[in-house]
VMD Tcl script that builds the backbone (N, CA, C; Angstrom):
set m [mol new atoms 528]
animate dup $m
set s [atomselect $m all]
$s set {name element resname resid chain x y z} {
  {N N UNK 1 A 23.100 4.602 16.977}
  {CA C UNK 1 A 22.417 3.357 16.735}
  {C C UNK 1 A 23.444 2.353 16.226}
  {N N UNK 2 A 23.449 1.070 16.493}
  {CA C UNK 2 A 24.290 -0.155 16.601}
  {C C UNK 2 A 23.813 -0.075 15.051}
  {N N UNK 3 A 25.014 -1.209 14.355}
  {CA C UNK 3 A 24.333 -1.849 13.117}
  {C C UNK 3 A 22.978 -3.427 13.799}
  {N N UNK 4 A 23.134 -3.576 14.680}
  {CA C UNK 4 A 22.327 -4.475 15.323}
  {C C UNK 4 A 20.754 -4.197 15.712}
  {N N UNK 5 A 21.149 -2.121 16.116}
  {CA C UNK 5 A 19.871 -1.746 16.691}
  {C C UNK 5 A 19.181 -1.484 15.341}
  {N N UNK 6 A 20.169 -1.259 13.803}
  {CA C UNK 6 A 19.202 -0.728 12.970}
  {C C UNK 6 A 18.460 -2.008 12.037}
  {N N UNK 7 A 19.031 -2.820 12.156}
  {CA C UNK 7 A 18.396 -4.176 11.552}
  {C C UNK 7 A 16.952 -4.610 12.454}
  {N N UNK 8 A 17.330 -4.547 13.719}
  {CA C UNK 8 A 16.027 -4.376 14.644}
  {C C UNK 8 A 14.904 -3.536 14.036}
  {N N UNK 9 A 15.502 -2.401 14.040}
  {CA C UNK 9 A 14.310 -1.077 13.669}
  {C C UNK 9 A 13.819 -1.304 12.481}
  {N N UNK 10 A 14.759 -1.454 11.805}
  {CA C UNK 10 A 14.275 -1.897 10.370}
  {C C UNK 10 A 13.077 -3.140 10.080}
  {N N UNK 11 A 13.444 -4.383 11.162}
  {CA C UNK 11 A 12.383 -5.453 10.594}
  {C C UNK 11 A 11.381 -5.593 11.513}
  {N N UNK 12 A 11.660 -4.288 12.676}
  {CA C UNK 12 A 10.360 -4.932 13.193}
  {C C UNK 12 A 9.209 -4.174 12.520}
  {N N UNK 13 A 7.536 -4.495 12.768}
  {CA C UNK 13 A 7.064 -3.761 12.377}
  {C C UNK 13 A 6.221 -2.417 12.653}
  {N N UNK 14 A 5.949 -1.699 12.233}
  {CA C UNK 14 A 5.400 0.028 12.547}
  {C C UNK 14 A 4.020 -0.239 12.507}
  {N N UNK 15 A 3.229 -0.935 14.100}
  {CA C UNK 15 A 2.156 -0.809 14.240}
  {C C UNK 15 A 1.193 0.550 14.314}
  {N N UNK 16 A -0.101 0.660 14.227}
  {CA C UNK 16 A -0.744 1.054 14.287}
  {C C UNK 16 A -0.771 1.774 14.959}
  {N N UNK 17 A -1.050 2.749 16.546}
  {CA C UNK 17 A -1.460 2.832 17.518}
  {C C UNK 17 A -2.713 2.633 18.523}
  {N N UNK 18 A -3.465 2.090 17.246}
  {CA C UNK 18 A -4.496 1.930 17.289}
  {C C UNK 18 A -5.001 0.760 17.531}
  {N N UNK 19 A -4.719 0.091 16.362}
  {CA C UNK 19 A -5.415 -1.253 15.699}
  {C C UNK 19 A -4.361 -2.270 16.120}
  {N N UNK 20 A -2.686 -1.960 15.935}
  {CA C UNK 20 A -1.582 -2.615 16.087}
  {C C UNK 20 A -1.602 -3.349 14.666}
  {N N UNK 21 A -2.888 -2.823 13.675}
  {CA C UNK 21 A -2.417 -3.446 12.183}
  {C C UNK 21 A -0.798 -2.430 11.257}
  {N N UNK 22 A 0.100 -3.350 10.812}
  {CA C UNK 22 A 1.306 -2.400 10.088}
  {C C UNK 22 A 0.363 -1.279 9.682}
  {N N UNK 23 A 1.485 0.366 9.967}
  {CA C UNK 23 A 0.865 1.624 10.016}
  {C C UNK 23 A 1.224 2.025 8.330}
  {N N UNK 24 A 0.619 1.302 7.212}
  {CA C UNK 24 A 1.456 1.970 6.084}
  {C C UNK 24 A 1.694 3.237 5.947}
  {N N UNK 25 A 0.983 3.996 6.351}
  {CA C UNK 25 A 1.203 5.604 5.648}
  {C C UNK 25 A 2.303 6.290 6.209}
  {N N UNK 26 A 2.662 5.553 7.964}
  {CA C UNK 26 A 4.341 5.776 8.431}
  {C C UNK 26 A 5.245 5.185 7.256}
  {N N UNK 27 A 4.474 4.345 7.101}
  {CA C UNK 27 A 6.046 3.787 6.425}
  {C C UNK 27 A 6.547 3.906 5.557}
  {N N UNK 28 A 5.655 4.295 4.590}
  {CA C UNK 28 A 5.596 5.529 3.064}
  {C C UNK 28 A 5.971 6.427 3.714}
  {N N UNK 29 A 5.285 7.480 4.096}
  {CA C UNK 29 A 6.116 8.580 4.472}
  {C C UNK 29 A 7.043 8.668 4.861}
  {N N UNK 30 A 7.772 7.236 6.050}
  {CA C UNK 30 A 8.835 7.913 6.316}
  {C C UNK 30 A 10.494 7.405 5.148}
  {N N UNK 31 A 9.427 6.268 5.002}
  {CA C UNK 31 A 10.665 6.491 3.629}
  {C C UNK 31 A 10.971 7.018 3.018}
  {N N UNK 32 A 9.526 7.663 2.513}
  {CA C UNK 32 A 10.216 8.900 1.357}
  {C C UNK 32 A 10.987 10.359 1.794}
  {N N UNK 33 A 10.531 10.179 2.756}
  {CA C UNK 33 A 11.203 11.525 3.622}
  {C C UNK 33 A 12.730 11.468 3.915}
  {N N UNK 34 A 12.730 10.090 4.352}
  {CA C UNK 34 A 14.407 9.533 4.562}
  {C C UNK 34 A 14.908 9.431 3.169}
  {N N UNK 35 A 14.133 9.109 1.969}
  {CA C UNK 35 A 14.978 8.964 0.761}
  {C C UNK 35 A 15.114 10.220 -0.120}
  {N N UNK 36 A 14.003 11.140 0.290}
  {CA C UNK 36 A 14.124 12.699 -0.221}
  {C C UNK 36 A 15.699 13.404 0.158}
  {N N UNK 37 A 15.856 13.711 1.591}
  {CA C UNK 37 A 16.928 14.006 2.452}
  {C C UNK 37 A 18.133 13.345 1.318}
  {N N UNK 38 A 18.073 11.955 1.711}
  {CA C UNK 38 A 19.787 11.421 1.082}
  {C C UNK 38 A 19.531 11.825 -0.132}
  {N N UNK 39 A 18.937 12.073 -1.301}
  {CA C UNK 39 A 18.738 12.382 -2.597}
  {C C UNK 39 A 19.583 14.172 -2.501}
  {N N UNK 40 A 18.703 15.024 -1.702}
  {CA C UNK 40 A 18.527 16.643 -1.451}
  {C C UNK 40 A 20.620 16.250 -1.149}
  {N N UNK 41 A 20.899 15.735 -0.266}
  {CA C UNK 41 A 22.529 15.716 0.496}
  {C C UNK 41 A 23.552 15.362 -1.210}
  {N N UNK 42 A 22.734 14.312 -1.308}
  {CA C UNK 42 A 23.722 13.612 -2.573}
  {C C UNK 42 A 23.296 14.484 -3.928}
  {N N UNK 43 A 22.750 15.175 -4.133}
  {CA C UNK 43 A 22.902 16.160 -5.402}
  {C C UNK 43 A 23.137 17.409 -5.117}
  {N N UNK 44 A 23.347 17.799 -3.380}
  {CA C UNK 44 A 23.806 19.191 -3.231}
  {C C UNK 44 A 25.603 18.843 -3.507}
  {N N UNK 45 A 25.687 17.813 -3.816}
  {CA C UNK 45 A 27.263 17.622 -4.054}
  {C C UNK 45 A 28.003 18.451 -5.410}
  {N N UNK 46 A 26.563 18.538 -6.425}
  {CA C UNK 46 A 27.148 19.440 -7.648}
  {C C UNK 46 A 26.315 20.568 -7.907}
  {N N UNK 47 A 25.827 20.747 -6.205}
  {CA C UNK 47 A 25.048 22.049 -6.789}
  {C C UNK 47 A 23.705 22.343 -7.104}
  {N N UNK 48 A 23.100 20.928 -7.130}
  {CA C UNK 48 A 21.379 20.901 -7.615}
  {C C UNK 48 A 20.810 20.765 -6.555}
  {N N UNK 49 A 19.300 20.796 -6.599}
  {CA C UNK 49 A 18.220 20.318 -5.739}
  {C C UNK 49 A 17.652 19.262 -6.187}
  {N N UNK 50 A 16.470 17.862 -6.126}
  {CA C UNK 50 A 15.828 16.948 -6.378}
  {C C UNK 50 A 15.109 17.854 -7.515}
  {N N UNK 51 A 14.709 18.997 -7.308}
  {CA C UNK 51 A 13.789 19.213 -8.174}
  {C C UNK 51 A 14.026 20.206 -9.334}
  {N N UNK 52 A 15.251 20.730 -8.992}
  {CA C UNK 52 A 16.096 21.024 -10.407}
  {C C UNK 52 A 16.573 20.082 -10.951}
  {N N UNK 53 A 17.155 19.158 -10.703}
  {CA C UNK 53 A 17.521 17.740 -11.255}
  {C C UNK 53 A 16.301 17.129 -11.988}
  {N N UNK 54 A 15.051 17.246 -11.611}
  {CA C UNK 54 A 14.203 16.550 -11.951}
  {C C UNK 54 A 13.703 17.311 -13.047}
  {N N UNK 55 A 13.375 18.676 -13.135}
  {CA C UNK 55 A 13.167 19.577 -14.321}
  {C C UNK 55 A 13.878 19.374 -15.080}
  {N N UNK 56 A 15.353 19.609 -14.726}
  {CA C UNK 56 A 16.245 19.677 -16.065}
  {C C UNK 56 A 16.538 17.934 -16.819}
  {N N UNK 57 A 16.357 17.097 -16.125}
  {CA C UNK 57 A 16.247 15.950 -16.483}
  {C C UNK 57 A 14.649 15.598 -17.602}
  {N N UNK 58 A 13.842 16.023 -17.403}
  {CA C UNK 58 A 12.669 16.087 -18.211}
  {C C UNK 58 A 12.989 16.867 -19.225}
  {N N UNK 59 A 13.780 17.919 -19.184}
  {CA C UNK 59 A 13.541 19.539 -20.274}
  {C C UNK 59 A 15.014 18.437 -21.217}
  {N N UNK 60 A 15.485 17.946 -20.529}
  {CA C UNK 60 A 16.918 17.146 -21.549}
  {C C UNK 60 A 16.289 16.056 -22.373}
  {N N UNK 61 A 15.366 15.135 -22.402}
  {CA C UNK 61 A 14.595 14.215 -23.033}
  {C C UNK 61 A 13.992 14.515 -24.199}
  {N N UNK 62 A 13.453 15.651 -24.260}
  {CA C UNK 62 A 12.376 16.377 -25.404}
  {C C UNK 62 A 12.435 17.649 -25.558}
  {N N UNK 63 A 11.741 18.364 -26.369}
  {CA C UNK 63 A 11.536 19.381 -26.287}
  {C C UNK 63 A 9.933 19.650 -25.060}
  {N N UNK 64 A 10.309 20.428 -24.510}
  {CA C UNK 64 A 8.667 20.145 -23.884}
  {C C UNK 64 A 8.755 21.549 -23.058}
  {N N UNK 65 A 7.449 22.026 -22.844}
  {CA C UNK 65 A 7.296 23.341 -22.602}
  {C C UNK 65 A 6.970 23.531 -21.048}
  {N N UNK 66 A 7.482 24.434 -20.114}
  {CA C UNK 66 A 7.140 24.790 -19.465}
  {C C UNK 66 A 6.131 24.094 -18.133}
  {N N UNK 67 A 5.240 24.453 -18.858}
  {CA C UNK 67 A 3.869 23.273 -18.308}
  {C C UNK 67 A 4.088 21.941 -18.400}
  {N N UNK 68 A 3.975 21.755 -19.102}
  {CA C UNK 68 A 4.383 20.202 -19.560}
  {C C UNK 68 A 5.780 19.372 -18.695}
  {N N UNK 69 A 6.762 20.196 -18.109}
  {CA C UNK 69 A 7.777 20.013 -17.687}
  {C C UNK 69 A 6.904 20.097 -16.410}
  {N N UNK 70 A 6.258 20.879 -15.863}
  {CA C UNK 70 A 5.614 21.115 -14.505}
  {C C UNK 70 A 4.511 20.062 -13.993}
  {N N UNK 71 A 3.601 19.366 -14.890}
  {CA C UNK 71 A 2.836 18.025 -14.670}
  {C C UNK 71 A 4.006 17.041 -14.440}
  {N N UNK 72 A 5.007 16.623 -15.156}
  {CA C UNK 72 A 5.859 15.693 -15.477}
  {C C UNK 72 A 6.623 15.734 -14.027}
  {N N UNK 73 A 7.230 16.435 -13.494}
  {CA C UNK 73 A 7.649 17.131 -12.226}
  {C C UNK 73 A 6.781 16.985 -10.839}
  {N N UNK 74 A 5.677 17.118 -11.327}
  {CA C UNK 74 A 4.734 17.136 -9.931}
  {C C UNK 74 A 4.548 18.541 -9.234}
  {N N UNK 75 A 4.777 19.814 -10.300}
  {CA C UNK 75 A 5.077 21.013 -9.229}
  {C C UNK 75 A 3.751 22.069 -9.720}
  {N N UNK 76 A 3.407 22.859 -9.152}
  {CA C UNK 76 A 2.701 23.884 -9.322}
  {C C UNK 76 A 2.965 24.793 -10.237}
  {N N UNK 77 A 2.661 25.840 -10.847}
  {CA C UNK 77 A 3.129 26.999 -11.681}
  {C C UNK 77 A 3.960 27.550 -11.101}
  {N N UNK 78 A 3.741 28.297 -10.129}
  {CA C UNK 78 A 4.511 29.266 -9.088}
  {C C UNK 78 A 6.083 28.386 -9.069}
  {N N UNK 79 A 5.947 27.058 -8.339}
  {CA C UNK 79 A 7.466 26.857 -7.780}
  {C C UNK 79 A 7.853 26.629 -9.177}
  {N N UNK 80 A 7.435 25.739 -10.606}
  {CA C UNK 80 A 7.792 25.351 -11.660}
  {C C UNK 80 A 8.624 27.242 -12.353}
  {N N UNK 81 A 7.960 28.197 -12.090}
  {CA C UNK 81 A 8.763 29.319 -12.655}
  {C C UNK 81 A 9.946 29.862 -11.871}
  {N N UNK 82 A 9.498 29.810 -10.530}
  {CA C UNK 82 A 11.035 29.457 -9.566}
  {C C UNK 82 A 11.805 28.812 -9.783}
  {N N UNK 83 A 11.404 27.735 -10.300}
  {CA C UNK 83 A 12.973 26.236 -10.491}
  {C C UNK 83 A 13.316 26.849 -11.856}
  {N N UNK 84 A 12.830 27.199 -13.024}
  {CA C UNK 84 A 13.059 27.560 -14.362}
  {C C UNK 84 A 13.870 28.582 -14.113}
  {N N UNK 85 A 13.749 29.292 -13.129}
  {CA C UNK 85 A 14.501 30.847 -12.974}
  {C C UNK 85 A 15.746 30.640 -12.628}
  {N N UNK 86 A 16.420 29.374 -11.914}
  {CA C UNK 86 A 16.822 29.438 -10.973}
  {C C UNK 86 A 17.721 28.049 -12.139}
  {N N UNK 87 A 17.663 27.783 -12.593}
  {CA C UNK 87 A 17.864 26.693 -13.931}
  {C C UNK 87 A 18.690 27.983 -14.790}
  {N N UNK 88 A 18.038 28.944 -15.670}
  {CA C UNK 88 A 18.609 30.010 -15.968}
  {C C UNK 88 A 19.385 31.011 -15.754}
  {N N UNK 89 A 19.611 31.501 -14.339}
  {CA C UNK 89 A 20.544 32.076 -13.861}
  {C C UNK 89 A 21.503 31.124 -13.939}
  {N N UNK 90 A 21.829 29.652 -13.436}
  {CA C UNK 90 A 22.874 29.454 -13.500}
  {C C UNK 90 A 23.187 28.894 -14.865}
  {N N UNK 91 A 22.685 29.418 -16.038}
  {CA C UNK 91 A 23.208 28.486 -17.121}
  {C C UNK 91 A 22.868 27.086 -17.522}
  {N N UNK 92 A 21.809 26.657 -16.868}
  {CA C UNK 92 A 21.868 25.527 -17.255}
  {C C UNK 92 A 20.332 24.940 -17.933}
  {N N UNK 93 A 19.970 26.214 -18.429}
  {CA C UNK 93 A 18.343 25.828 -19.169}
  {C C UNK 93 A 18.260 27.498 -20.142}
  {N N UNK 94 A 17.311 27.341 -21.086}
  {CA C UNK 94 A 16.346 29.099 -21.305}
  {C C UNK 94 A 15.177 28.398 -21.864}
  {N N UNK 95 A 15.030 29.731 -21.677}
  {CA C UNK 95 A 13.075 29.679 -22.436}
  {C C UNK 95 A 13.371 30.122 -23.693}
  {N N UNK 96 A 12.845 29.215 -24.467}
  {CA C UNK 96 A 12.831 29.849 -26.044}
  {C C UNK 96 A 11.127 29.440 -26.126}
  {N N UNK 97 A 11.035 30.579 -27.369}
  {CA C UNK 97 A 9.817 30.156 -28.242}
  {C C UNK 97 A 9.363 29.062 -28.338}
  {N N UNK 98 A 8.244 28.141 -28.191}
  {CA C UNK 98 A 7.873 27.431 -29.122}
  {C C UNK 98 A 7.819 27.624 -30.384}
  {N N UNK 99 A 7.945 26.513 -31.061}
  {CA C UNK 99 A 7.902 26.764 -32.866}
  {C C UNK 99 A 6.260 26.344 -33.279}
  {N N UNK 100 A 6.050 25.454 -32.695}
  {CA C UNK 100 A 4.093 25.812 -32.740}
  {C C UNK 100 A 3.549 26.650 -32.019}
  {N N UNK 101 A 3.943 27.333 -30.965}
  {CA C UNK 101 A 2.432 27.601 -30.309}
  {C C UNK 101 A 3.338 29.121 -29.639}
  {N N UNK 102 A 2.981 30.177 -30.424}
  {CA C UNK 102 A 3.703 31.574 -29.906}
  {C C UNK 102 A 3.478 31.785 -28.421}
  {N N UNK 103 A 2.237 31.344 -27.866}
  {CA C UNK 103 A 2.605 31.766 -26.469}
  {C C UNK 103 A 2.747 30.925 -25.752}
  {N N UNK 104 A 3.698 29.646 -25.903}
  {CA C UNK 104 A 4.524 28.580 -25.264}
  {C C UNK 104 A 5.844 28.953 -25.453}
  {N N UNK 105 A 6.694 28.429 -23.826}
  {CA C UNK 105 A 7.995 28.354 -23.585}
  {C C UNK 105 A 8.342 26.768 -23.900}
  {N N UNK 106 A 9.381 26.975 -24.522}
  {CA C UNK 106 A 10.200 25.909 -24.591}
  {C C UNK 106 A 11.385 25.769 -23.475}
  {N N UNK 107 A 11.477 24.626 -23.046}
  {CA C UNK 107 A 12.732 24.837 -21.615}
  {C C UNK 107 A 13.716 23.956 -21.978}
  {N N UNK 108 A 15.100 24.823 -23.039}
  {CA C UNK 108 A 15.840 24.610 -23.704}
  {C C UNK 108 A 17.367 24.071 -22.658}
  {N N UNK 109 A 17.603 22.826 -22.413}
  {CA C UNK 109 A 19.059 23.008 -21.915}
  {C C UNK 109 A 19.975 22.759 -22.476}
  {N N UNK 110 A 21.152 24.117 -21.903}
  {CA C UNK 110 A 21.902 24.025 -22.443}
  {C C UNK 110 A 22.961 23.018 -22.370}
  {N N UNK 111 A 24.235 23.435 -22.939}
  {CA C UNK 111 A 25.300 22.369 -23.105}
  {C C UNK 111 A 25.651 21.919 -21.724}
  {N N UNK 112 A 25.842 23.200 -20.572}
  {CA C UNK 112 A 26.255 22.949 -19.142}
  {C C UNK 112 A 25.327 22.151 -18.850}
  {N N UNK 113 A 24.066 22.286 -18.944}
  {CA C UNK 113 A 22.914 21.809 -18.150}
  {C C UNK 113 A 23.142 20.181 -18.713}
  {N N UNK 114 A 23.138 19.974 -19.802}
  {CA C UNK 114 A 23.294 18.670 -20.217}
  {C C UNK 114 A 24.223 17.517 -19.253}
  {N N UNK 115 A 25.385 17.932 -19.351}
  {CA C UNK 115 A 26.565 17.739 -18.288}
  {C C UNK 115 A 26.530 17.805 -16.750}
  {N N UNK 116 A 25.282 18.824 -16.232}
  {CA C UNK 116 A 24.896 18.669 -14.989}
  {C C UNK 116 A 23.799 17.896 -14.837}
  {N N UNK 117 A 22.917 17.244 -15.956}
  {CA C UNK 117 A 21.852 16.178 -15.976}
  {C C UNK 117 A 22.626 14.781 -16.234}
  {N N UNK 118 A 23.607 14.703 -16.681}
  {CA C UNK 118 A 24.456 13.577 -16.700}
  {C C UNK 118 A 25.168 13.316 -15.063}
  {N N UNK 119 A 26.111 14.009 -14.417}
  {CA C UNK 119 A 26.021 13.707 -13.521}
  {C C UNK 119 A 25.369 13.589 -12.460}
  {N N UNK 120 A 23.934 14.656 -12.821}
  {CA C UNK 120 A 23.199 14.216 -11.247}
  {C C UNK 120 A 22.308 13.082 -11.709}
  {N N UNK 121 A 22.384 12.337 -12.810}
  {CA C UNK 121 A 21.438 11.078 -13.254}
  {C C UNK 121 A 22.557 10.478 -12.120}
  {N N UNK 122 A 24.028 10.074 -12.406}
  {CA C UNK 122 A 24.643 8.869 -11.505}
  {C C UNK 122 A 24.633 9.085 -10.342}
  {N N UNK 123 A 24.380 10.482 -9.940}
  {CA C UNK 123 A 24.167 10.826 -8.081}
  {C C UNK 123 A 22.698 10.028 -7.823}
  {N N UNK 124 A 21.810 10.302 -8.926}
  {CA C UNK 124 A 20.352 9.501 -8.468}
  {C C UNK 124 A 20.338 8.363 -8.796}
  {N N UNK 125 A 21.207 7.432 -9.505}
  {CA C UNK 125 A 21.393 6.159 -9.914}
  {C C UNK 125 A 22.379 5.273 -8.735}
  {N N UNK 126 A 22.758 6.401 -7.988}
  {CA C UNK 126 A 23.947 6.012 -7.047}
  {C C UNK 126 A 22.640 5.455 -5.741}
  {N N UNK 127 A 22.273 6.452 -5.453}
  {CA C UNK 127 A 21.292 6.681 -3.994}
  {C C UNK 127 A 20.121 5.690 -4.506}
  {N N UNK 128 A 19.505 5.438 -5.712}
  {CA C UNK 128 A 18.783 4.550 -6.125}
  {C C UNK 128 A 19.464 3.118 -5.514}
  {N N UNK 129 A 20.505 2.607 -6.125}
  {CA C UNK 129 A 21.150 1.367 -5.803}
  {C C UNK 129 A 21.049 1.495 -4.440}
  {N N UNK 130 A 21.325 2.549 -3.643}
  {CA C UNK 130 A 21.850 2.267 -2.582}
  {C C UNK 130 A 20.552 1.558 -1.582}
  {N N UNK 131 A 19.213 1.888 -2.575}
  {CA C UNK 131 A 18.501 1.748 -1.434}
  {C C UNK 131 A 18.152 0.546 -1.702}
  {N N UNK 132 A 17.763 0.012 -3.124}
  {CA C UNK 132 A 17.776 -1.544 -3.310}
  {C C UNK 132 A 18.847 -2.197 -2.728}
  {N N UNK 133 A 19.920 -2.038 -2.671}
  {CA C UNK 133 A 20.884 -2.433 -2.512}
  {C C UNK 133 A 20.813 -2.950 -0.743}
  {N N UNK 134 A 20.221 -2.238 -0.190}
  {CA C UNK 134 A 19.602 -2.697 1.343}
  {C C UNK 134 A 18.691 -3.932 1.401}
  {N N UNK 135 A 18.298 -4.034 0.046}
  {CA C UNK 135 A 17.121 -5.389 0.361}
  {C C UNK 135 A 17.445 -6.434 0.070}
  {N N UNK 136 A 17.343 -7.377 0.079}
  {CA C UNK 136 A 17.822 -8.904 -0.306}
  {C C UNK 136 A 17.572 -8.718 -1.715}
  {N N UNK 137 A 18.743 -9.321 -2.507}
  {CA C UNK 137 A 18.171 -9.188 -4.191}
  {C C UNK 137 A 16.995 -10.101 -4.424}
  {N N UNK 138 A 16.450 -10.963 -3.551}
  {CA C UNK 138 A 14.885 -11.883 -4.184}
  {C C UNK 138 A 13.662 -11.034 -3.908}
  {N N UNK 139 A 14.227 -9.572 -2.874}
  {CA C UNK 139 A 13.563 -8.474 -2.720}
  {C C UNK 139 A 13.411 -7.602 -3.457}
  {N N UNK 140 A 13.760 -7.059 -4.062}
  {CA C UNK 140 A 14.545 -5.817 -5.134}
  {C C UNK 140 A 13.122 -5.578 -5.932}
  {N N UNK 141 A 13.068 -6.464 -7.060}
  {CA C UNK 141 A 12.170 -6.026 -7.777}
  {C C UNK 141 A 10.579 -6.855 -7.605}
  {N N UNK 142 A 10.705 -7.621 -6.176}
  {CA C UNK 142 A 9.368 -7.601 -6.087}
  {C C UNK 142 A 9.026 -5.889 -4.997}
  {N N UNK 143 A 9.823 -5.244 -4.258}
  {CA C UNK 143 A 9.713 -4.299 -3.750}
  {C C UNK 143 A 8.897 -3.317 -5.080}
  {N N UNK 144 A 9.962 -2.920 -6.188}
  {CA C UNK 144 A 9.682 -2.418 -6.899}
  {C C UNK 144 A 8.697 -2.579 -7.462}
  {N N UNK 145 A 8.195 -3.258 -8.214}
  {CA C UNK 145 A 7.133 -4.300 -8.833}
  {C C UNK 145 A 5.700 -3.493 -7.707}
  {N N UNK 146 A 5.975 -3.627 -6.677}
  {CA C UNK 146 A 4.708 -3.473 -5.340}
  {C C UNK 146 A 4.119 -1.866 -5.629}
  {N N UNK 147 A 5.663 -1.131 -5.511}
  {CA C UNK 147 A 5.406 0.467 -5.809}
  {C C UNK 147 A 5.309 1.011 -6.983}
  {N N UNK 148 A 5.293 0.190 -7.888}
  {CA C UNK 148 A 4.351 0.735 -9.408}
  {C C UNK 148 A 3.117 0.474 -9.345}
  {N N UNK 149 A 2.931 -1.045 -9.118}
  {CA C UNK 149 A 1.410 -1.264 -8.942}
  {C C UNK 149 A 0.522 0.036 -8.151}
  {N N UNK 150 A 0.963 0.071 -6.934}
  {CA C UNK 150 A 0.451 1.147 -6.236}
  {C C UNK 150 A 0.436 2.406 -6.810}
  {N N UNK 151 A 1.662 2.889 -7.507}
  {CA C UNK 151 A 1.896 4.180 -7.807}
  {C C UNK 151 A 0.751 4.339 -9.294}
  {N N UNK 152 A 0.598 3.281 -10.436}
  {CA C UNK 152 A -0.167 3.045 -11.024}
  {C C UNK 152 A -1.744 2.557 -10.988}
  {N N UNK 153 A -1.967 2.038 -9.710}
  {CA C UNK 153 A -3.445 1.738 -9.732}
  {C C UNK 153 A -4.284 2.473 -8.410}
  {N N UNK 154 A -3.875 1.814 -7.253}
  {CA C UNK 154 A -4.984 1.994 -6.074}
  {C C UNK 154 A -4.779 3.568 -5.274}
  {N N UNK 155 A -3.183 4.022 -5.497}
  {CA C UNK 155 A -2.275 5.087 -5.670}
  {C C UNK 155 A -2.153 6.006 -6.673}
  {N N UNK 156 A -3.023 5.796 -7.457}
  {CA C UNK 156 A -2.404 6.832 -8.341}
  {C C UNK 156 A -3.115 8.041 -8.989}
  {N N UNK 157 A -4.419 8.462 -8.000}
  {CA C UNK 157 A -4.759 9.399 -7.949}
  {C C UNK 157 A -5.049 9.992 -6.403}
  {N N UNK 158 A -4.446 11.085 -6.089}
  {CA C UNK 158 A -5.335 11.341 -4.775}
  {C C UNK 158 A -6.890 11.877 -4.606}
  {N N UNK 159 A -7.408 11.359 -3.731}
  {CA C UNK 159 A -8.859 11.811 -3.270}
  {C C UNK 159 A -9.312 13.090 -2.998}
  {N N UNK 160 A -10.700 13.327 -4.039}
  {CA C UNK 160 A -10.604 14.551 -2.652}
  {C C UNK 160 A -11.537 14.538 -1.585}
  {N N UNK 161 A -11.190 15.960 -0.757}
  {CA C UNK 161 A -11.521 15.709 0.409}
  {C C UNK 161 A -12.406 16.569 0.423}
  {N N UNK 162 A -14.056 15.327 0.940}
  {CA C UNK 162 A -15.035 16.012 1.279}
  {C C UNK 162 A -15.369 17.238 2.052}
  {N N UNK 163 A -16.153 17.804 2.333}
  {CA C UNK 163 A -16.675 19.073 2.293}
  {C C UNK 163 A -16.283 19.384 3.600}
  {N N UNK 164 A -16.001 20.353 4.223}
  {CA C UNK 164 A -15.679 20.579 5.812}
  {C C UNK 164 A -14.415 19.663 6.190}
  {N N UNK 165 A -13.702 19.132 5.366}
  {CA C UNK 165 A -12.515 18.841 5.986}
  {C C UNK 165 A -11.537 19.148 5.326}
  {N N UNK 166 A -10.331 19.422 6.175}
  {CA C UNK 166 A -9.135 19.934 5.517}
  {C C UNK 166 A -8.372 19.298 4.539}
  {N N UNK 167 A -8.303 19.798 3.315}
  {CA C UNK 167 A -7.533 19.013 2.458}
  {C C UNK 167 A -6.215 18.562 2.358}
  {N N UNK 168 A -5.195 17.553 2.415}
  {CA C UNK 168 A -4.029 17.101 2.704}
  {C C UNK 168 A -3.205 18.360 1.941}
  {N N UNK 169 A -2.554 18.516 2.644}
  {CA C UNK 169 A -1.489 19.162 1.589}
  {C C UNK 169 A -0.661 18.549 0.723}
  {N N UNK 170 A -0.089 19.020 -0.305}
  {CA C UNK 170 A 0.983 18.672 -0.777}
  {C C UNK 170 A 2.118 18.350 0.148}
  {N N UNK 171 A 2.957 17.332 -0.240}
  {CA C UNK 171 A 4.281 17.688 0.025}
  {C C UNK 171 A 5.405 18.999 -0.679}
  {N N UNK 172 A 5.446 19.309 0.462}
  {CA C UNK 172 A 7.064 20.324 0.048}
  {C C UNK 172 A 7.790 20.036 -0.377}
  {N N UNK 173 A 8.265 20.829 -1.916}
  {CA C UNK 173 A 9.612 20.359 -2.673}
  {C C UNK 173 A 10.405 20.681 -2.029}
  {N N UNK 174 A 11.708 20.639 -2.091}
  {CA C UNK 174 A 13.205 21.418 -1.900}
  {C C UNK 174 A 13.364 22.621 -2.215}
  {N N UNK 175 A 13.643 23.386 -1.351}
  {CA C UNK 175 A 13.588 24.693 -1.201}
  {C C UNK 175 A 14.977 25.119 -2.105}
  {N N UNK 176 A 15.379 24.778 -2.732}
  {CA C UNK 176 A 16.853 25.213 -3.545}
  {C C UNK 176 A 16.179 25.354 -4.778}
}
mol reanalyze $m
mol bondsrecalc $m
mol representation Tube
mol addrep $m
């Protein structure tokens, strides 16, 4: 693709097939899919996944347990004790006690882990810019500005799905 053909692709717009009204849910999805990927490429550079980065980045802020790290995350129990496991083998988290609540984990990181949440913050601060950095700056933070609103109001719970129909799935984390 030309730098000519991608400015094309880029502004024209992703009709419908239907209606020919803009297709938003392509265009969410495929952004995030395209911005998942460069995120997954640019933190396999030291070794992490999006969503070890994203655990151990929460478990570095506070003390916070387990669960609590797993709402904050967006992940299920199951993959949340996979990523914790997988955080621990390499050194860079443990489970300790809670000091209130005996049958709570605390998801302690360590000194390495600290140092690997520092640099994969500028790998995600890097790929962040990069993508504002595509929009006109009088764009930037009304873009942004658009996807909180959404992510905070009309977005920010999913539906469920009535009776006899299949419920959306989740998206798939990163398999690392």
């Amino acid at each position: 693709m030309t730098p000519d053909s991608a400015t094309a692709t880029a502004t024209a717009p992703s009709p419908s097939p239907v209606t020919g009204s803009p297709d938003v849910s392509y265009l969410l999805q495929h952004t995030a899919h395209v911005l998942a990927t460069q995120m997954t490429a640019a933190l396999a550079e030291i070794g992490m996944s999006p969503r070890a980065h994203c655990v151990l980045a929460h478990a570095a802020q506070t003390e916070r347990t387990q669960a609590q790290l797993a709402e904050l995350s967006d992940l299920d129990k199951t993959t949340m004790v996979v990523t914790v496991d997988q955080l621990e083998r390499a050194g860079l988290a443990e489970r300790v006690p809670s000091a209130t609540d005996r049958r709570a984990r605390i998801i302690r990181v360590t000194a390495a882990g600290a140092d690997v949440v520092a640099a994969g913050q500028q790998i995600v601060d890097r790929v962040h810019g990069d993508v504002l950095g595509a929009l006109p700056e009088p764009e930037r933070s009304v873009f942004v500005s658009a996807l909180n609103r959404l992510t905070t109001g009309h977005l920010a719970t999913p539906a469920d799905s009535p009776d006899g129909v299949q419920a959306v799935r989740r998206p798939r984390q990163s398999r690392q």
